[in-house]
N, C-alpha and C positions, 0 to 999 in steps of 0.2 A: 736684181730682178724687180726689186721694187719698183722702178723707174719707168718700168713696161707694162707695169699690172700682173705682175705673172708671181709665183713663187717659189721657194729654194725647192722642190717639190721638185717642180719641171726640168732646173738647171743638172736637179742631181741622177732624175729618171734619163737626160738626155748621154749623161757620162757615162751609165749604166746600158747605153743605148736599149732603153726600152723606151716603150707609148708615151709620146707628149700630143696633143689634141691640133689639131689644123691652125683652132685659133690661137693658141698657147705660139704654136709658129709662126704665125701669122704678125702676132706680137713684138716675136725674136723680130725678126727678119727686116719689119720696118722699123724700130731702134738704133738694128746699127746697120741700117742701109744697104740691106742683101736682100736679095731671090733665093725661094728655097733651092735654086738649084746649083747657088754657090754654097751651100752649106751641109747639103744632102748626098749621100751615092747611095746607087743601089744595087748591094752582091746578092747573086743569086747564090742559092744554099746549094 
């Protein structure tokens, strides 16, 4: 996560699927050359 600005914070709330912040995605997404919408779904409850 270094590499993106980000920290193990983020990587570990995302495995936990909780709260990572727009820009923290924003981050991911152009690193390794996705759209949040290859990497996101959304189940409804």
């Amino acid at each position: 996560m270094f590499l993106i600005g980000s920290t193990s914070n983020t990587l570990a709330n995302m495995g936990k699927n909780e709260y990572i912040s727009m820009k923290n995605l924003e981050k991911i997404c152009k690193a390794i050359n996705l759209t949040p919408s290859e990497i996101l779904e959304f189940v409804e409850d």
